[in-house]
NUSE-593970 format. One line per field, with one value per residue (C-alpha): residue in one letter; x, y, z. Coordinates in nm, 2 decimals. Each point is the difference from the previous one (the first is absolute). Layout:
% residues N
pado a;...
u X;...
v Y;...
w Z;...
//
This chain:
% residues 509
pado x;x;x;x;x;x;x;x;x;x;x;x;x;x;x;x;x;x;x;x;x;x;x;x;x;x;x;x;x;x;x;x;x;x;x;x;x;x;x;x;x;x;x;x;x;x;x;x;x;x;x;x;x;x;x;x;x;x;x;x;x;x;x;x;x;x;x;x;x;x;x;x;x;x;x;x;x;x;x;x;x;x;x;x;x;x;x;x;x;x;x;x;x;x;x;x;x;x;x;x;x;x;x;x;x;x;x;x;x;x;x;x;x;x;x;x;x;x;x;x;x;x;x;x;x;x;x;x;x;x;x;x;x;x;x;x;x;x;x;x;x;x;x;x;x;x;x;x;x;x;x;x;x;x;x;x;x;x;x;x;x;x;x;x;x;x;x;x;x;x;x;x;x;x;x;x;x;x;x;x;x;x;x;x;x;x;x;x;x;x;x;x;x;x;x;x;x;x;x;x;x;x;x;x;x;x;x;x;x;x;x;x;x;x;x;x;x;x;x;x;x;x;x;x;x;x;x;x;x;x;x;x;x;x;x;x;x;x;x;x;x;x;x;x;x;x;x;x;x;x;x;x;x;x;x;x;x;x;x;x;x;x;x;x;x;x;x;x;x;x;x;x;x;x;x;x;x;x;x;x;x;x;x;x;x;x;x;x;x;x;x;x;x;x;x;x;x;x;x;x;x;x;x;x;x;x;x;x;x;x;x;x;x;x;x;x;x;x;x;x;x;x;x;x;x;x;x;x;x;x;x;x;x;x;x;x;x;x;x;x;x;x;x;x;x;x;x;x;x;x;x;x;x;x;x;x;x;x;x;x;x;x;x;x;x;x;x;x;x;x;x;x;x;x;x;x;x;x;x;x;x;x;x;x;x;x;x;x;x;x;x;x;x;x;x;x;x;x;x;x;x;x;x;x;x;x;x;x;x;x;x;x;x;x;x;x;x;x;x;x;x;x;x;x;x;x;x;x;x;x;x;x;x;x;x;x;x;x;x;x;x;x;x;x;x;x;x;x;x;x;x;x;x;x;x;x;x;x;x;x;x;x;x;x;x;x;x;x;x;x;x;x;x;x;x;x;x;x;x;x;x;x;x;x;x;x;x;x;x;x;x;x;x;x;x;x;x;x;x;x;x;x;x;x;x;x;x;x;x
u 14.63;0.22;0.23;-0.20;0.13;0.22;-0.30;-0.31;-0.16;0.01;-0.37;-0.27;-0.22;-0.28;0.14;-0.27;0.04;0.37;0.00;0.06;-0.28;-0.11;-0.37;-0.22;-0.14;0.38;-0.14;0.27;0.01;0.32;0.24;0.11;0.31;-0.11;0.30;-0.09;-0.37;0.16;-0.12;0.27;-0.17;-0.31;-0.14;-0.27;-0.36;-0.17;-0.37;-0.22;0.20;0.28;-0.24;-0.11;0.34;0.13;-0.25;-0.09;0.41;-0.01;-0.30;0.18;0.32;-0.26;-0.24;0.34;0.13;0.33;0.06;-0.33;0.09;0.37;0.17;0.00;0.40;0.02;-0.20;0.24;0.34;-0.22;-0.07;0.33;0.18;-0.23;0.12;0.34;-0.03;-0.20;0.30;0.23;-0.19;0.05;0.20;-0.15;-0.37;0.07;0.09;-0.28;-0.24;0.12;0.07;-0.41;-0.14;0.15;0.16;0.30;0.27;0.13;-0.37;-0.03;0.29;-0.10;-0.35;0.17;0.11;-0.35;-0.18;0.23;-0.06;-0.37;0.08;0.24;-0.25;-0.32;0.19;0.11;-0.40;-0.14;0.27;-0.04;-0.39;-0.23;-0.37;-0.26;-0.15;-0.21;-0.13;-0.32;0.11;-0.14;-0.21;0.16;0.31;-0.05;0.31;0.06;0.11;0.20;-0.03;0.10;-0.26;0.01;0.13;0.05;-0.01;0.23;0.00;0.29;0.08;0.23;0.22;0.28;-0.16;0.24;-0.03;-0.33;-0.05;0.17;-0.20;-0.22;0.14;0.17;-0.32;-0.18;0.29;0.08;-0.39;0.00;-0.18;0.06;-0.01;-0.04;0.14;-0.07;0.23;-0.05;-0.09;0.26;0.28;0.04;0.36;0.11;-0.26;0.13;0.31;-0.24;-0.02;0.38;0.04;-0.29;0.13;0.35;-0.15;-0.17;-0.39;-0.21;-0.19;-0.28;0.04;0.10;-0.16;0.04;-0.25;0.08;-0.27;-0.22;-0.31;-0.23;0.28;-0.05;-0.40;0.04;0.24;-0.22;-0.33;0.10;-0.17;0.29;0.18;-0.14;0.23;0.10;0.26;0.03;0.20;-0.06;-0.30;-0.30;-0.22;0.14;-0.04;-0.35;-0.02;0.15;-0.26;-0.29;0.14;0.10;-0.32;-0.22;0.34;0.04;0.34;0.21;0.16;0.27;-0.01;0.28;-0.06;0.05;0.11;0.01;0.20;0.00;0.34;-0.12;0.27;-0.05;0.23;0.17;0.10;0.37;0.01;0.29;-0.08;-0.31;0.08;0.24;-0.25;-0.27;0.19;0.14;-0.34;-0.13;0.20;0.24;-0.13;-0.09;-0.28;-0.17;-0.04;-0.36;0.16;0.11;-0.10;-0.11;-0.22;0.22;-0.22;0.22;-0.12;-0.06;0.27;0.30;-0.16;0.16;0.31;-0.06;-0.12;0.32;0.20;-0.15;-0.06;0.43;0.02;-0.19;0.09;0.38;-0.14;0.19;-0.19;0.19;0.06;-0.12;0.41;0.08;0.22;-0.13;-0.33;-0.31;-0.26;0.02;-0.28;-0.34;-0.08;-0.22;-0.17;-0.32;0.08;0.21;-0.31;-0.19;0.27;0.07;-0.36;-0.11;0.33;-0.17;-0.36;0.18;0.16;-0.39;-0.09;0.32;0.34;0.29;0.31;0.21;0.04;-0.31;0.20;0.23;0.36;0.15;0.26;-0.19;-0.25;-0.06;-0.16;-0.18;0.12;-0.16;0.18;-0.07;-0.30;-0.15;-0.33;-0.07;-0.31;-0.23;-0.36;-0.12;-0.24;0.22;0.09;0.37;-0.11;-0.26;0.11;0.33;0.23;0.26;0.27;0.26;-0.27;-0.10;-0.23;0.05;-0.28;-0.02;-0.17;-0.08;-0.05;-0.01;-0.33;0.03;0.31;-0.22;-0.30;0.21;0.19;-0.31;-0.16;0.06;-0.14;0.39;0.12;0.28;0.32;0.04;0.35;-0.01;0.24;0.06;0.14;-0.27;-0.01;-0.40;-0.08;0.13;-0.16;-0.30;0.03;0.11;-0.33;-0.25;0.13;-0.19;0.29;0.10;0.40;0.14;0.35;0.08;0.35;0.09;-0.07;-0.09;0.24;-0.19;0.03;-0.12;-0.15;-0.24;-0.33;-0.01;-0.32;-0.25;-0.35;-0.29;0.07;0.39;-0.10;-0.14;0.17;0.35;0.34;0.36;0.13;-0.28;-0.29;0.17;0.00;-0.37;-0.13;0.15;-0.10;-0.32;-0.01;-0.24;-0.13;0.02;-0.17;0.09;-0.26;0.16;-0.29;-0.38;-0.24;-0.33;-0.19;-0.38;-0.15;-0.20;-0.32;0.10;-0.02;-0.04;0.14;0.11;-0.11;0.32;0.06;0.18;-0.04;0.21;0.11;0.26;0.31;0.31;0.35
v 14.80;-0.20;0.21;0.14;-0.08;0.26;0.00;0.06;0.38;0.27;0.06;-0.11;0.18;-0.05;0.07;0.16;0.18;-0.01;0.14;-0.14;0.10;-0.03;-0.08;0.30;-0.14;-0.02;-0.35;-0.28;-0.38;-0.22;-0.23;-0.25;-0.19;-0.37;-0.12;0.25;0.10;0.34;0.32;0.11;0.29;0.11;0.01;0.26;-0.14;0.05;0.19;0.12;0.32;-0.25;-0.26;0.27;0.20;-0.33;-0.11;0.32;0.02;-0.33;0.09;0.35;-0.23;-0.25;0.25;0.20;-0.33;0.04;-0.32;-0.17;0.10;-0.11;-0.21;-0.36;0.01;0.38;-0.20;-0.26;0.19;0.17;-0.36;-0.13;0.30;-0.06;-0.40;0.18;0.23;-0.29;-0.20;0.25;-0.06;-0.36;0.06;0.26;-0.14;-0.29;0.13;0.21;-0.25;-0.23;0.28;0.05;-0.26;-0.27;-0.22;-0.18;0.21;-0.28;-0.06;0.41;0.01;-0.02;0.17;0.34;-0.28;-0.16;0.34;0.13;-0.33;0.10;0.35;-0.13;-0.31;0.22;0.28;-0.30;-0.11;0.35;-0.06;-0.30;0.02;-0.07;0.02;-0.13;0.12;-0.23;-0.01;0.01;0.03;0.27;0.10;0.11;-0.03;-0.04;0.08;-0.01;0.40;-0.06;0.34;0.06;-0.05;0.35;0.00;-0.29;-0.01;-0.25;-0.14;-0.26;-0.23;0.03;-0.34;0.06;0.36;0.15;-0.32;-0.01;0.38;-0.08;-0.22;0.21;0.33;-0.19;-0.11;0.34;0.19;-0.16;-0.02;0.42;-0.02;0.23;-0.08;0.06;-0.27;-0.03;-0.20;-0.27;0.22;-0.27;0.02;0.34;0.11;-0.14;0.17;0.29;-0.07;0.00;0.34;0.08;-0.31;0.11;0.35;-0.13;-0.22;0.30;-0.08;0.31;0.22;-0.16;-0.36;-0.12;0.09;-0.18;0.05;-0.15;-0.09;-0.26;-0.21;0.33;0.18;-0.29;0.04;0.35;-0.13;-0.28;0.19;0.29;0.06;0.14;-0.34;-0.32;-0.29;-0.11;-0.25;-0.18;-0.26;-0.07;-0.22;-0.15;0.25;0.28;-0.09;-0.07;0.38;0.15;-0.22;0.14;0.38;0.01;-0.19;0.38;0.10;-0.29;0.00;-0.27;-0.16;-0.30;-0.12;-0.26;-0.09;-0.30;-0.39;-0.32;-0.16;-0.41;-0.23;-0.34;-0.21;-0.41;-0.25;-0.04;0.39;0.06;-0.03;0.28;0.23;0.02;0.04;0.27;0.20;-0.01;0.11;0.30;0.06;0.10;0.06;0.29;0.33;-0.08;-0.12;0.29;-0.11;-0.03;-0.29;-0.21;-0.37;-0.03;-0.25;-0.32;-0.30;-0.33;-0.34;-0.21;-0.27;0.25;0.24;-0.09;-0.01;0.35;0.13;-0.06;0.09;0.32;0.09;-0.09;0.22;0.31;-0.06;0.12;0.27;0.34;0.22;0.36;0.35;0.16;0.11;-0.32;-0.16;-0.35;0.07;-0.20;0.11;0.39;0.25;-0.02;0.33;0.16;-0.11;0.06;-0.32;-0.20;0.00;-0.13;-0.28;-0.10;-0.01;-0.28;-0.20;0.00;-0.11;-0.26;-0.16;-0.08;-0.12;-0.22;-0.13;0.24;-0.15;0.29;0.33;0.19;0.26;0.27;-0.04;-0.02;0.24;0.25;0.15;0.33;0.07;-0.22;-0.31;-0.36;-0.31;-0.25;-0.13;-0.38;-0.12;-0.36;-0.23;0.35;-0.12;0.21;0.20;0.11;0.37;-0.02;-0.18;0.22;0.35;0.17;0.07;0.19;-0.09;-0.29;-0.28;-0.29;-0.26;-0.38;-0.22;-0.35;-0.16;-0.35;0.06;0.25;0.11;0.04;0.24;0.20;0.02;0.09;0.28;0.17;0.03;0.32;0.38;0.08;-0.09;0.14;-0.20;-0.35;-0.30;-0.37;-0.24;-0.33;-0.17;-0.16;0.31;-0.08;0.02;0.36;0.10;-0.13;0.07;0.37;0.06;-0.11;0.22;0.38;0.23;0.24;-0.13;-0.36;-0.11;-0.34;-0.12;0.36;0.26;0.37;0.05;0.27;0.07;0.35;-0.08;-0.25;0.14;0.08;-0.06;-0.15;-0.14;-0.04;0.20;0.04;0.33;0.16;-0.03;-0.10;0.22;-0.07;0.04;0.12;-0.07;0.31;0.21;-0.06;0.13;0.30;0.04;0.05;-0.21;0.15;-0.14;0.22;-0.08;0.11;-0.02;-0.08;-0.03;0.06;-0.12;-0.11;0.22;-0.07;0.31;0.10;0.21;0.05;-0.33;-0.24;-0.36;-0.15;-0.34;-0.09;0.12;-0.23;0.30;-0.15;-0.32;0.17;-0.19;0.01;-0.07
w 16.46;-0.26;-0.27;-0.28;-0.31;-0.18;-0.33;0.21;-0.05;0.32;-0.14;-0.22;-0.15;-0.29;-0.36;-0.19;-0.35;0.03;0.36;0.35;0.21;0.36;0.09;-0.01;0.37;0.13;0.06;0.05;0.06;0.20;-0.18;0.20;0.00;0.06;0.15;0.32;-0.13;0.11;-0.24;-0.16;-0.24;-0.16;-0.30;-0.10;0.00;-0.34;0.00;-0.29;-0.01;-0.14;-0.15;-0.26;-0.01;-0.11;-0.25;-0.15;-0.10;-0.13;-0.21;-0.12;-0.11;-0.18;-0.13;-0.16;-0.22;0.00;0.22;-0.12;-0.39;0.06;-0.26;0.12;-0.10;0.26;0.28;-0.02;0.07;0.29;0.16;-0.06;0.17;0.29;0.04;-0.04;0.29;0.22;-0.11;0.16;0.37;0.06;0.33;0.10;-0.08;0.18;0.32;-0.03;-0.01;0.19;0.28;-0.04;-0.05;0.14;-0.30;0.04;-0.18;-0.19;-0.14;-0.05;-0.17;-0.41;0.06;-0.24;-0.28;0.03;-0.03;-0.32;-0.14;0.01;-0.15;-0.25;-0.08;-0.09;-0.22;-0.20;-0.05;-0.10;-0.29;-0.10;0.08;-0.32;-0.01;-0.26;-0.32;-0.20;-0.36;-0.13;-0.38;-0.21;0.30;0.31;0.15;0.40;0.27;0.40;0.09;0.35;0.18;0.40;0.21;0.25;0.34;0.20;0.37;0.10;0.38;0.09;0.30;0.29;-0.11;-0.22;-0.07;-0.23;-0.25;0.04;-0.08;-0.32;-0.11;-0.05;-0.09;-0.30;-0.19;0.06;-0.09;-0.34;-0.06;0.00;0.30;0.28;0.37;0.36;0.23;0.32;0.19;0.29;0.36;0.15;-0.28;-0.18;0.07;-0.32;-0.21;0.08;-0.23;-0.30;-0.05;-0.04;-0.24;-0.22;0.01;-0.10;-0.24;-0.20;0.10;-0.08;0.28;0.16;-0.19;0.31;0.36;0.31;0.31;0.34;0.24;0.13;-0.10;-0.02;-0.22;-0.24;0.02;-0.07;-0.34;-0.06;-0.04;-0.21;-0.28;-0.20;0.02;-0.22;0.12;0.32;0.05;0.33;0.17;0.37;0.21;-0.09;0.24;-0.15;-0.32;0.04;0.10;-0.28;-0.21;0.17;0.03;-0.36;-0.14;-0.03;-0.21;-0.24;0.05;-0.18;0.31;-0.01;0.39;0.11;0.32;0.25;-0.04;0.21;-0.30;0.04;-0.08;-0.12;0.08;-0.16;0.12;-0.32;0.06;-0.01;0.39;0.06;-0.28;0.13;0.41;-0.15;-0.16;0.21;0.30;-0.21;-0.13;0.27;0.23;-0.21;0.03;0.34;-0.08;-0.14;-0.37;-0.17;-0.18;0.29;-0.01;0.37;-0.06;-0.08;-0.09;0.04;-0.13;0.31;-0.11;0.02;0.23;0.36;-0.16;-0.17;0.32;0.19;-0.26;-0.01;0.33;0.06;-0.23;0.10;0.37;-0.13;-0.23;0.13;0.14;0.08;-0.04;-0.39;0.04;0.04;-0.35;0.17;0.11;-0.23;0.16;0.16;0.15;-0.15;-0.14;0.35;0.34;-0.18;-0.22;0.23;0.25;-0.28;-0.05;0.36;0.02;-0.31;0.20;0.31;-0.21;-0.17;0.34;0.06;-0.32;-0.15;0.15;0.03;-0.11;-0.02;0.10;0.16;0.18;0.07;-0.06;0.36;-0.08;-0.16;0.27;-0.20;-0.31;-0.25;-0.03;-0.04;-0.04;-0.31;0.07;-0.13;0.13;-0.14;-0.03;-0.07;-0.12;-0.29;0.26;0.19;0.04;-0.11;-0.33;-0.14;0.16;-0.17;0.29;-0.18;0.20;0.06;0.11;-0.19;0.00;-0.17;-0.07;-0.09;-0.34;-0.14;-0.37;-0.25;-0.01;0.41;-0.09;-0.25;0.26;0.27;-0.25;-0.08;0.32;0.10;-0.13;-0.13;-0.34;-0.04;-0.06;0.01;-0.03;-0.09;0.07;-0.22;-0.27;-0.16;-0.26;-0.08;0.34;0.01;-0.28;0.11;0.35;-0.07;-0.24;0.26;0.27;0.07;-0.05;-0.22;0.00;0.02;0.05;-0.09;0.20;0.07;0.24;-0.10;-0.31;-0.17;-0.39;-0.06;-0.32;0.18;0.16;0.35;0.24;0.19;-0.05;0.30;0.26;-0.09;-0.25;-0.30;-0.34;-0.10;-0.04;-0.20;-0.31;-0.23;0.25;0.18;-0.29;-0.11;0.36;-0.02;-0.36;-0.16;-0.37;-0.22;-0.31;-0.31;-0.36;-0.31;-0.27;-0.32;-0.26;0.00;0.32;-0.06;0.16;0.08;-0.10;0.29;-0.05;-0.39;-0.20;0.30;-0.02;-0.34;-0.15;0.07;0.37;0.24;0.33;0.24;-0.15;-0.27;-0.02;0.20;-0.04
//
């Protein structure tokens, strides 16, 4: 067993109305360290005992008013001395997460300053946030009242966990929502640091609940009645089931699930720039980013030169130890998933030329670890082009012309994310509007402005997060109007319709 980082917990337990709890059961599930897939603790496995424990305090706090009622100016010293206490944790978060789950400590490192960004980024919208009122002169005066929501069950991912946790918190928090997270089965040792920075940070009793466990912990969460939104980030097929099992609630739901984001690279591209950014795009994070541009579609006249190019470069991409200061790729995050990986390689050695990679590192025979992996010449039925691997394997494609590009862009269920490359700057615009994906970079990687919305359309989600997108899910914005003067009134069974009586066709604004 490799040394535990000083930061990681001796235990975890549930955090429920301001208390650490154990599973009712006294049922557990193994963490494994990925570098040895050795268990090296447990984590208590969430039931309905928990489920409702955990939602009925999140209701009490929300049903009280104190946090939901809060001035937005109050909310916003809370939010900021969270970002302050994440802040605090860089070191210690990083070797936490890259310690379980397989990151590259350099690349872990920043995850706290990203996270009280997101804190710090939100308490500034709820006070700066205006909504409408409109004018309908010497008749009514008509306005948007922005209320919280309820409770929000939020369910996270197993890459860059602690990030991606707050994400989410952020937004519900500074809506007035309250929440229960449930954390990623694979990932949760640096959830449990939540509930000491919220405590720190002054968050009231039973705002904030966390509740470990696996995919039927999160049914359990998903399907209770006393929670209205559900917020979920994580695979298509799972995101299909928390549609269906949260259809007989009506739940409000925003789902961001998978992506098989295409590169269009044209040959009047900035040839570098572009090798550059598509190797770190998806190859960073080990792979394991629902952004990553893994499928890179080359036009055919620079496309053999792009192909050795890249695969020169991915054959000296360095794979080692999470620990490792030099290490680009590490561990991916559990044997579960690496299977999963080294399985699509092995598909895609039938269906497309390997150019790089495709294996195990020689000198790392333990644990989960997969070289950079380039397949070339993939045709746009193939397995490895339509399927999201979710891992360090990509697939480049040829094209002729533009409209080829497009084509080949759309053809898969994902929608997602998507990068163009060229200098013609109407070609990118036009290029860009004709793809099916919820984000476009143009000459760029993912650089993400937080003001900008955030998701996926076809199969890559439901509905759209960041900056006040975020805040109007967890909020519910109800119309109110004021009647200012007299309202013609049709006087039902009295005097009946006037001479004069327009019904429903009286005039508007």
């Amino acid at each position: 067993m490799v040394n535990k980082p000083a930061g990681i917990p001796e235990e975890i337990k549930h955090y429920i109305n301001g208390e650490l709890v154990d599973s009712v059961s006294g049922e557990t599930f193994d963490i494994l360290e990925p570098t040895t897939n050795e268990n090296y603790m447990t984590a208590p496995l969430g039931g309905q005992e928990e489920a409702d424990a955990a939602v009925a305090a999140a209701k009490a706090a929300f049903d009280e008013g104190s946090w939901a009622n809060m001035l937005p100016r109050a909310r916003w010293r809370i939010l900021n001395a969270i970002a302050d206490e994440v802040e605090k944790m860089n070191d210690e978060l990083a070797e936490i997460e890259s310690f379980d789950s397989g990151l590259p400590i350099r690349q872990a490192r920043g995850q706290a300053n990203r996270a009280a960004e997101n804190f710090r980024f939100f308490a500034d919208l709820i006070v700066a946030n205006e909504d409408n009122a409109f004018s309908m002169p010497g008749r009514q005066i008509n306005y948007v009242n922005r209320k919280p929501h309820g409770v929000a069950i939020l369910i996270t991912p197993w890459n860059t966990p602690f990030m991606q946790e707050s994400w989410k918190l952020a937004p519900a928090l500074a809506s007035g929502a309250t929440v229960v997270l449930k954390p990623a089965e694979f990932t949760p040792v640096s959830a449990s640091l939540w509930p000491g920075i919220m405590e720190r940070a002054g968050v009231p009793k039973g705002v904030f609940n966390i509740v470990y466990g696996d995919g039927m912990t999160g049914d359990k969460l998903v399907t209770h009645p006393d929670a209205p939104l559900v917020s979920f980030t994580g695979s298509l097929a799972t995101g299909k089931k928390i549609f269906e099992r949260s259809a007989p609630y009506m739940k409000h739901l925003s789902l961001e699930l998978g992506g098989k984001s295409p590169a269009i690279i044209f040959e009047d591209a900035d040839f570098e720039k572009a090798l550059d950014s598509t190797l770190f795009g998806v190859f960073s994070l080990n792979g394991e980013r629902c952004t990553a541009s893994s499928r890179l579609l080359v036009q055919r006249s620079i496309y053999d030169k792009f192909v050795e190019a890249y695969a020169e470069r991915a054959k000296k991409v360095l794979v080692g130890p999470p620990s490792d200061e030099k290490s680009e790729i590490a561990a991916l995050v559990h044997p579960e998933h690496y299977e999963k990986v080294t399985s699509y390689i092995e598909i895609g050695k039938e269906e497309a030329r390997l150019v790089a990679g495709g294996n195990r590192p020689d000198h790392l025979p333990e644990g989960n670890y997969v070289e950079a992996t380039v397949f070339a010449d993939v045709p746009s039925n193939a397995r490895i082009f339509q399927e999201e691997i979710f891992g360090p394997v990509v697939a480049i494609t040829p094209f002729d012309t533009e409209e080829e590009a497009i084509e080949l862009a759309n053809d898969v269920e994902y929608g997602l994310a998507a990068y163009v490359w060229t200098n013609d700057i109407a070609r990118a615009h036009n290029v860009s509007h004709q793809i099916e994906s919820g984000m476009v970079w143009i000459n760029s990687h993912n650089v993400r402005d937080l003001r900008t919305p955030f998701g996926g359309v076809k199969g890559s989600g439901l509905g759209h997060e960041g900056g006040y997108r975020s805040l109007d899910f967890y909020s519910v914005q109800q119309s109110i109007h004021v009647t200012l003067g007299d309202v013609h009134t049709t006087r039902f069974g009295a005097t009946g319709y006037a001479e004069n009586d327009l019904g429903l066709g009286g005039p508007s604004a």
